[in-house]
C-alpha positions as CSV (number, residue, x, y, z in Angstrom):
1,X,134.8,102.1,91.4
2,X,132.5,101.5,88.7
3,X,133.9,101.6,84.9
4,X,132.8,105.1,83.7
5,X,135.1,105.1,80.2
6,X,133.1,102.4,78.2
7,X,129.8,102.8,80.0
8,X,126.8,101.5,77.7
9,X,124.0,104.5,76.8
10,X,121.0,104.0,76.7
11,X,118.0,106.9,76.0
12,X,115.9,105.9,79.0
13,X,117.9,103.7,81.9
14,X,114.9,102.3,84.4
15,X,115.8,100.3,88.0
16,X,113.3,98.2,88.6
17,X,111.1,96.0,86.5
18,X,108.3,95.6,88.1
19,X,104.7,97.1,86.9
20,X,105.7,100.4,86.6
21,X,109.4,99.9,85.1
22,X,108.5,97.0,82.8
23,X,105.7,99.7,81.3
24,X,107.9,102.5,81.2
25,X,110.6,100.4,79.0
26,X,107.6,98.7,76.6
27,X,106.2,101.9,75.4
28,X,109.6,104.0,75.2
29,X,110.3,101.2,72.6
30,X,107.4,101.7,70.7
31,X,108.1,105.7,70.4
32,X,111.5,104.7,68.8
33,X,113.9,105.5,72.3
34,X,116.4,102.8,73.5
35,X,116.3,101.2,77.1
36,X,118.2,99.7,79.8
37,X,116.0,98.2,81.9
38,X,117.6,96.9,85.2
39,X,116.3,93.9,87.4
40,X,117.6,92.6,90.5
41,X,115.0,89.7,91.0
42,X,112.7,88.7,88.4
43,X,110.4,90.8,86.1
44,X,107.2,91.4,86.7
45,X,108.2,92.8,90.6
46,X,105.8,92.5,93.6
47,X,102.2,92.2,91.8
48,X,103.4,89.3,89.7
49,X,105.2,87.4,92.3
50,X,104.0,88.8,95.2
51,X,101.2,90.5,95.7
52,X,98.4,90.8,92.8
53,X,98.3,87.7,91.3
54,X,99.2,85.1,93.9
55,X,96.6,86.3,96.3
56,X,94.0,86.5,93.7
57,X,94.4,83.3,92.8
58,X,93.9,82.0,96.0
59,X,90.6,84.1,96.6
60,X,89.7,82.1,93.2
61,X,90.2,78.8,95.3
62,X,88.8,80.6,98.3
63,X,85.8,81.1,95.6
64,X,85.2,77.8,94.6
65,X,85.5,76.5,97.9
66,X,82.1,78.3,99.3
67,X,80.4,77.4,95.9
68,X,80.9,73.9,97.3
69,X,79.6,74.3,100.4
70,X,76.8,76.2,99.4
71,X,75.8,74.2,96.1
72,X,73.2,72.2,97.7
73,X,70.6,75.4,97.6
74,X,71.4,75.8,93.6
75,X,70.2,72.1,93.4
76,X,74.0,70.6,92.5
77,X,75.3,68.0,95.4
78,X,78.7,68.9,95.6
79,X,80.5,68.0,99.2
80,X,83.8,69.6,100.6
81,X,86.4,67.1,100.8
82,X,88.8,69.5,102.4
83,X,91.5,72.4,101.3
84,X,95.0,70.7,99.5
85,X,97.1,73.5,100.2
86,X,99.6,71.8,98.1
87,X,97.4,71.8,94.9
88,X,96.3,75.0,95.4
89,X,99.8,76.2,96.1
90,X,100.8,74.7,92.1
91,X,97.6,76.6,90.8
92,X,98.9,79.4,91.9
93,X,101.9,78.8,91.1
94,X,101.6,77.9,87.6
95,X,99.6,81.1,86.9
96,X,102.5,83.0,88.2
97,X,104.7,80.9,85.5
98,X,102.7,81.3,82.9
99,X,102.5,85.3,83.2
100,X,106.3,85.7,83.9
101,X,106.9,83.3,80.9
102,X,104.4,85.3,78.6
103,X,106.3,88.4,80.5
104,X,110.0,87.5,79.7
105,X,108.8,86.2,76.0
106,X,107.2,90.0,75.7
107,X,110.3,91.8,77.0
108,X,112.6,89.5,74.4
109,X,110.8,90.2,71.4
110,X,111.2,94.2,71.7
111,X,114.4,95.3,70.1
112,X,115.8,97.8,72.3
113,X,115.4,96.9,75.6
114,X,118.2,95.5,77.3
115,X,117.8,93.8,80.2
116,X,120.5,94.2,82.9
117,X,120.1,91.6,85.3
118,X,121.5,92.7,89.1
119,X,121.1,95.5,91.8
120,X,121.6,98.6,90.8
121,X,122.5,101.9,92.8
122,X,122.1,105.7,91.4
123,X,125.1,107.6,91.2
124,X,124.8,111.2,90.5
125,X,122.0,112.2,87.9
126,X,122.6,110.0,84.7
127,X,124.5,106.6,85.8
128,X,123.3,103.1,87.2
129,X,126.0,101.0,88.5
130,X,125.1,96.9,88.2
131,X,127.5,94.6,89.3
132,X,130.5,97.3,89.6
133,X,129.6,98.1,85.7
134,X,127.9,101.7,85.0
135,X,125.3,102.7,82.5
136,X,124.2,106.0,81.5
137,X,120.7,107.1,80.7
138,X,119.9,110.3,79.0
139,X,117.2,109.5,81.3
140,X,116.2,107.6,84.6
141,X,113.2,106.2,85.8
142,X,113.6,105.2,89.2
143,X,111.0,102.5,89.6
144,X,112.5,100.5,92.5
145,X,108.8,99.3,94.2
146,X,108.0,98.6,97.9
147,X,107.9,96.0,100.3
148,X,105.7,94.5,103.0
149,X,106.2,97.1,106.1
150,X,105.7,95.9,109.6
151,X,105.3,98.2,112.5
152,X,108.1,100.1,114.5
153,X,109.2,96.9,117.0
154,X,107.0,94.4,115.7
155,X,110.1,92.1,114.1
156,X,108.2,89.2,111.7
157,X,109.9,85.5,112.2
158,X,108.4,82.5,113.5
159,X,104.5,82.8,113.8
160,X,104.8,86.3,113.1
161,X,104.3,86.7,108.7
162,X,103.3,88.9,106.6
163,X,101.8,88.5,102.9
164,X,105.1,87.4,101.8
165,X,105.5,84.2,103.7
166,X,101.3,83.7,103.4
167,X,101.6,83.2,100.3
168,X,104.1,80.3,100.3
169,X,102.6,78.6,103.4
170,X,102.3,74.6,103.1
171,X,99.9,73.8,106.1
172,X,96.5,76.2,107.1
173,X,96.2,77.1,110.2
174,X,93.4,76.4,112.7
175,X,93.3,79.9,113.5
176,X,94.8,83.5,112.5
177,X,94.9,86.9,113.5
178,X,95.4,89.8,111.1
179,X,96.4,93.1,112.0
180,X,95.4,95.6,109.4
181,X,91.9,95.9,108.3
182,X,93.1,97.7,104.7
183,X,93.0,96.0,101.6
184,X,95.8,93.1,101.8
185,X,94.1,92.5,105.3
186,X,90.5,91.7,104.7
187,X,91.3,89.8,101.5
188,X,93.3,87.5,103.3
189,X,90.8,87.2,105.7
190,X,88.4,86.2,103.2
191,X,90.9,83.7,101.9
192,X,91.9,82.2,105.0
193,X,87.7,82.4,106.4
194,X,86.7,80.1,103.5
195,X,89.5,78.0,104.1
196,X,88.1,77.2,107.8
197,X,90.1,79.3,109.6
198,X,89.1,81.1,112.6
199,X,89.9,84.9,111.3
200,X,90.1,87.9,113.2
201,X,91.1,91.4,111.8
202,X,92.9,93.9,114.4
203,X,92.7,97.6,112.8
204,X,93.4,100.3,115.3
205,X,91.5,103.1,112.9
206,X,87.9,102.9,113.7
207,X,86.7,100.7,111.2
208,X,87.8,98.4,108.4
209,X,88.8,99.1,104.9
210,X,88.8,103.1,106.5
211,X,89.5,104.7,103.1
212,X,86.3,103.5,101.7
213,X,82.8,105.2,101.6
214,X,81.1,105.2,105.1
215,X,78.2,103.2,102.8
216,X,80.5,100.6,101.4
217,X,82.3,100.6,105.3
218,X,79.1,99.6,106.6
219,X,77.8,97.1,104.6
220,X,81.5,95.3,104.1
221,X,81.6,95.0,107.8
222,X,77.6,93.6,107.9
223,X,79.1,91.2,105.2
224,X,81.9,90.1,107.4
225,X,79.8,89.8,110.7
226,X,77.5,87.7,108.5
227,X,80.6,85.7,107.4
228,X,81.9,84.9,110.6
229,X,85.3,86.8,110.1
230,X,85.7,88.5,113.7
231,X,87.3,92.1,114.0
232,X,88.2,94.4,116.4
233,X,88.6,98.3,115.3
234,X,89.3,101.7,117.2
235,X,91.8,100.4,119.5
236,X,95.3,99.8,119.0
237,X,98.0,97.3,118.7
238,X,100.3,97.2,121.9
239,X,102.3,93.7,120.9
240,X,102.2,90.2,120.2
241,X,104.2,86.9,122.4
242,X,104.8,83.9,120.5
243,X,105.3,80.4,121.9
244,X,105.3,77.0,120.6
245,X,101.4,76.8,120.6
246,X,100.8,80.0,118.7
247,X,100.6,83.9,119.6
248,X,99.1,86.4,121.7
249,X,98.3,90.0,120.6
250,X,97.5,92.7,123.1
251,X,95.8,95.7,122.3
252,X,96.5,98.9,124.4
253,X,93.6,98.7,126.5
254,X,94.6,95.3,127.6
255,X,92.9,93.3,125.6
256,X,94.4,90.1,124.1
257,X,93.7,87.8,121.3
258,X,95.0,84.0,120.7
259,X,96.4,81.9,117.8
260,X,98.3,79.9,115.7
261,X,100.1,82.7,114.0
262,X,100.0,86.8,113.2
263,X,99.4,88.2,109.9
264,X,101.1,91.7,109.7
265,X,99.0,93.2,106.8
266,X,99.7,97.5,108.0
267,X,100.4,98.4,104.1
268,X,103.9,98.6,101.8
269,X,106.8,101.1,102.3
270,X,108.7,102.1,99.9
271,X,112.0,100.8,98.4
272,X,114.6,103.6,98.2
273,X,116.9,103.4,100.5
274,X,120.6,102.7,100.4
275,X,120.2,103.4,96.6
276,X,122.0,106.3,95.8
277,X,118.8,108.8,95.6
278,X,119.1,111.5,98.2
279,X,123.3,111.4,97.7
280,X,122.4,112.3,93.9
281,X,119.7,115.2,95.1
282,X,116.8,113.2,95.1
283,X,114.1,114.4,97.9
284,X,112.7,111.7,99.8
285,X,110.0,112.1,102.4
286,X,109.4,109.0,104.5
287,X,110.9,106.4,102.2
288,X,108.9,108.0,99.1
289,X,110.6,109.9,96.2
290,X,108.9,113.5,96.0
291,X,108.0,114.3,92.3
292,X,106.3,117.1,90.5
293,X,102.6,116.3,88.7
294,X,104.4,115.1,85.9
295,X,106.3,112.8,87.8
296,X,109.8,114.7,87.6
297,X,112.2,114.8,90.8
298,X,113.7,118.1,90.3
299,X,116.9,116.3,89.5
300,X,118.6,115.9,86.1
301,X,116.5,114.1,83.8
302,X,115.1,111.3,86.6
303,X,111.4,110.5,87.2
304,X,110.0,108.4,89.7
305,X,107.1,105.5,89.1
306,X,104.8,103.4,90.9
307,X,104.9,102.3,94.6
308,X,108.1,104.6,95.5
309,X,105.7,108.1,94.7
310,X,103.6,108.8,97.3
311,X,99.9,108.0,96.5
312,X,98.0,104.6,96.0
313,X,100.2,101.5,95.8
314,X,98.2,99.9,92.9
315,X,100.0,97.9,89.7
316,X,97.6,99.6,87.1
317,X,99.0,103.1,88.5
318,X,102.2,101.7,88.1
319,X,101.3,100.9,84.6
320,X,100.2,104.2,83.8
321,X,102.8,106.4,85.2
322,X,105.4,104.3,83.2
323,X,103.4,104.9,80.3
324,X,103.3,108.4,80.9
325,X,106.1,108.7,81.8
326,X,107.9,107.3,78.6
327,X,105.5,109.9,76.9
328,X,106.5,112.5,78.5
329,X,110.5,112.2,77.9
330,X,109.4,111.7,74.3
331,X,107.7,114.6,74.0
332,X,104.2,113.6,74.0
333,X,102.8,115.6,76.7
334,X,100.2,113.3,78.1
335,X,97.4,114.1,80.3
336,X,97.9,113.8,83.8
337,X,95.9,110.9,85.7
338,X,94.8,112.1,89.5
339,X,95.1,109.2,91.6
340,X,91.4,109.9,92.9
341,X,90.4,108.9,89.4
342,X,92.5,106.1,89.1
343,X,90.1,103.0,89.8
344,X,90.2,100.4,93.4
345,X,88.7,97.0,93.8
346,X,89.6,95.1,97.0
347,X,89.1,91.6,95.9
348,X,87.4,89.8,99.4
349,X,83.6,88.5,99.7
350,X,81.9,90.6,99.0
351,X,84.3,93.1,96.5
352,X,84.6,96.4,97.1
353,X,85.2,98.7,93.5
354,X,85.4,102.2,93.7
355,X,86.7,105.5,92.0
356,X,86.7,109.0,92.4
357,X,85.3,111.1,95.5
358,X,83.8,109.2,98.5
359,X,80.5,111.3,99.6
360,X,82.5,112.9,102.3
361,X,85.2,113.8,100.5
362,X,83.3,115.4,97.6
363,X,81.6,117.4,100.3
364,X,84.9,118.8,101.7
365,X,85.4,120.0,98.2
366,X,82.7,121.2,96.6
367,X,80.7,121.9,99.3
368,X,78.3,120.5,101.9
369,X,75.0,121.7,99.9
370,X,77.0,121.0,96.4
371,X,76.6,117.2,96.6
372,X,74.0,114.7,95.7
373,X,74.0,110.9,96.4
374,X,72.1,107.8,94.8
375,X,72.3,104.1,96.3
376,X,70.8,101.5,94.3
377,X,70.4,98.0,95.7
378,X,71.4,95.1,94.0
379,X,68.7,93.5,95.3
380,X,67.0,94.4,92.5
381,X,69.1,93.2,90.1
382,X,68.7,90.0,88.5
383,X,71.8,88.9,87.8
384,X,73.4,89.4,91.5
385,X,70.2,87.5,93.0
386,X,70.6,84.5,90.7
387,X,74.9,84.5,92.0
388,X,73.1,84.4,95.4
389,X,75.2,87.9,96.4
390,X,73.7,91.1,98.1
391,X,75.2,95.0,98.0
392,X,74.9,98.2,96.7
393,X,76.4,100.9,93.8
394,X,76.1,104.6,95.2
395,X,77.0,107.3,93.2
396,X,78.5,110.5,94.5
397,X,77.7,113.5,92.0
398,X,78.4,117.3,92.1
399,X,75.0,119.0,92.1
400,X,73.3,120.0,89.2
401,X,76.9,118.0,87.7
402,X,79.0,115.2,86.5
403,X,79.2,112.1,88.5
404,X,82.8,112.5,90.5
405,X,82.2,108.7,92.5
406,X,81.2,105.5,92.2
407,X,81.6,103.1,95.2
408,X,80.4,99.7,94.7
409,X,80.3,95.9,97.1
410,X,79.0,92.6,96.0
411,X,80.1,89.7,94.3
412,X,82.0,90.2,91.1
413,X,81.6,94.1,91.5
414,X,85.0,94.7,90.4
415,X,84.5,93.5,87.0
416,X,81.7,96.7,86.9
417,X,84.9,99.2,87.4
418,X,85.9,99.6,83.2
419,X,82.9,101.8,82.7
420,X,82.6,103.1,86.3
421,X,86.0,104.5,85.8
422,X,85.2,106.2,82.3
423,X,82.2,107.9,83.8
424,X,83.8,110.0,86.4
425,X,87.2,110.1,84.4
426,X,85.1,111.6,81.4
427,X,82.9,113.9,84.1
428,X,80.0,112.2,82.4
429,X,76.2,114.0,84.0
430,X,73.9,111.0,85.1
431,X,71.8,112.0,82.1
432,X,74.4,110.9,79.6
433,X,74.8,107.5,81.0
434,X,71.0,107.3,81.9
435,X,70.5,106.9,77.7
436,X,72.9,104.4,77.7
437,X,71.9,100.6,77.1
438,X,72.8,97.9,79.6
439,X,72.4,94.7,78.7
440,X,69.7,92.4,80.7
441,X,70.4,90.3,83.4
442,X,73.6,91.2,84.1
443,X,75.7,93.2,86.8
444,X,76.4,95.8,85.0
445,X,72.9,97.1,84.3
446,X,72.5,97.7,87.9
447,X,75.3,100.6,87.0
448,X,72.6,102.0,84.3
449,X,69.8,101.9,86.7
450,X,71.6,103.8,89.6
451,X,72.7,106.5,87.0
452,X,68.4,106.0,85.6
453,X,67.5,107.2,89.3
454,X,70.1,109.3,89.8
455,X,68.7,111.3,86.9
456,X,65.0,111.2,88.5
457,X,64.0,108.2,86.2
458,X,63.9,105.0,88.1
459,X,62.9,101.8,86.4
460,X,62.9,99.3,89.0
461,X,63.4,101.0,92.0
């Protein structure tokens, strides 16, 4: 039994460091409260490590590797030697390094954050036992992350993987299938395509990245057709046999697919069990913690973060709910941010960046005959035909109201999110941002001219 007596208080006692606990703990420092901040692994949690970084800086090398192939049309002779794995293993690597270095350095410098290294386990509504040790918090955030899910059956080992062993893989393989057409599916797919694998995406939902705009849906999948990167959709995944050559997936209407390995990319589940949550109250609906609006459990003083509430598993949510929520137990009140408005890029060729209502959702909500749509093609944008890259921005508006979408594909889209994300999140009319200045040639002025003709001004188209 933990040692309750001597037990070190702290105002605000997070488990987990990852994006969402590491933010909570930064900014309850700057408002003046003490915390505890407890880490089993290493700071920084999945995205640093694991997910966001690592597999963006492979889709980097994945980058540069098709500039090389396809240099000879920009008039630079540039030939493809082949992909080092190795190097591009310590490139990646050494990002990671650098940011967890910069991270740790960060965390030091803040007097009063302790860090308490070890696993830690809830017990009743203010303590965190580490190590057989207990701490108190006048407050806990629970902030414990997720993990890479698999499906029901489906054991990973061998030539089965998922994103965690990808990303540590010393050889490329000749050929790979992935099943899961969502985000952490298709960017792999673009990763591994422009590597020289032979890719092909199994989603059982009837098309790929299925959360997106039917628009967007379309024109990814063109892209990917285009690309080479084979897929199956609308048919499920029965089960997969592994021998010494590779694996074989079968799909429930008897179909089958061979290669060297499987990618299980079906999404993240939550990590909460065997934690002490639901024996201290805690509600938890299929792995997730169930909060309130403002992120509260219902229990005590605890609030749940990040990838552990039900909602979009994204580090920059994870960001802002442990910003908010160190606001909130100091008082602040601070505004509530709906995930719908929180911003989405899936980082493949071509990107897909997006936030607010897709076109079919806005209709569900404000009405069939209360929405209007614009689509401008970046076909008419100079900067996106001198990168070589084709796609689309389509706006989603209320009618007669503020823009409440914007769903965008192409090259380097996702760097076009920042103001996408203030229009809809400051219900901005097509009017306001139609007087607005975007600077020439770039991507982002294709932004200004969808909202130009979305106003019923079109300059150049």
């Amino acid at each position: 039994m933990a040692d309750q007596a001597t037990a070190q208080e702290f105002d605000i006692l997070v488990l987990g460091g990852g994006s969402g606990g590491y933010a909570a703990a930064l900014r309850a420092v700057q408002l003046g409260l003490t915390v505890g901040l407890v880490e089993k692994a290493k700071l920084g949690g999945t995205c640093l490590h694991n997910g966001c970084i690592p597999t963006k800086a492979l889709l980097h090398s994945a980058e540069l590797a098709d500039h090389a192939r396809d240099s000879a049309k920009y008039g630079v002779n540039v030939t493809l030697d082949g992909i080092d794995i190795n190097a591009v293993n310590a490139y990646k690597d050494g990002i990671i390094a650098g940011k967890y270095k910069g991270l740790q350095g960060l965390i030091k410098s803040k007097k009063g954050i302790t860090v308490i290294e070890g696993e830690g386990k809830l017990q009743g509504t203010d303590t965190i036992v580490v190590n057989g040790t207990a701490y108190k918090g006048k407050n806990i955030v629970l902030a414990t992350g997720s993990y890479s899910r698999t499906l029901p059956g489906l054991e990973i080992g061998g030539k089965v993987i998922t994103s965690d062993q990808a990303l540590t893989m010393d050889t490329i393989p000749k050929s790979a299938i992935i099943l899961g057409g969502g985000v952490i599916g298709v960017e792999f797919a673009s990763v591994w395509k422009s590597f020289g694998v032979d890719v092909t995406i199994v989603e059982g939902l009837p098309s790929l990245v299925p959360n997106e705009d039917a628009t967007i849906i379309k024109n990814f999948e063109r892209a990917f057709k285009k690309r080479g990167i084979k897929f199956s959709t609308g048919v499920f995944f029965q089960g997969v046999e592994q021998n010494d050559d590779g694996v074989k997936v079968t799909l429930v209407d008897g179909k089958t697919f061979e290669a060297d390995l499987l990618l299980v990319a079906v999404g993240r589940g939550p990590v909460t069990a065997n934690l002490g949550y639901e024996e201290a109250g805690v509600t938890i609906d299929r792995g997730f913690v169930i909060t309130n609006e403002r992120l509260h459990t219902g229990v005590g003083n605890i609030y749940a973060v990040g990838d552990i509430v039900p909602g979009v598993q994204l580090a920059h949510r994870g960001y802002q709910q442990g910003i908010f929520v160190a606001e909130e137990i100091a008082g602040l009140k601070p505004v509530v941010v709906e995930d719908i408005n929180i911003p989405k890029v899936t980082y493949s060729e071509p990107e897909i960046a997006t936030v607010g209502y897709t076109e079919k959702a806005a209709k569900e909500k404000f009405g069939e005959d209360q929405v209007q749509t614009q689509e401008y093609n970046l076909a008419g944008n100079g900067k996106s035909s001198i990168l070589g890259t084709s796609g689309l921005i389509k706006l989603v508006r209320q009618k007669d109201g503020p823009v409440v979408g914007v769903h965008m594909i192409g090259a380097r889209m996702g760097e076009q999110v920042g103001e996408a994300q203030l229009i809809v999140n400051w219900e901005a009319y097509p009017e306001d941002v139609a007087q607005l200045v975007h600077a020439h040639p770039t991507q982002n002025e294709a932004l200004g001219e969808a909202h130009l003709a979305l106003a019923g001004k079109p300059l150049h188209g």
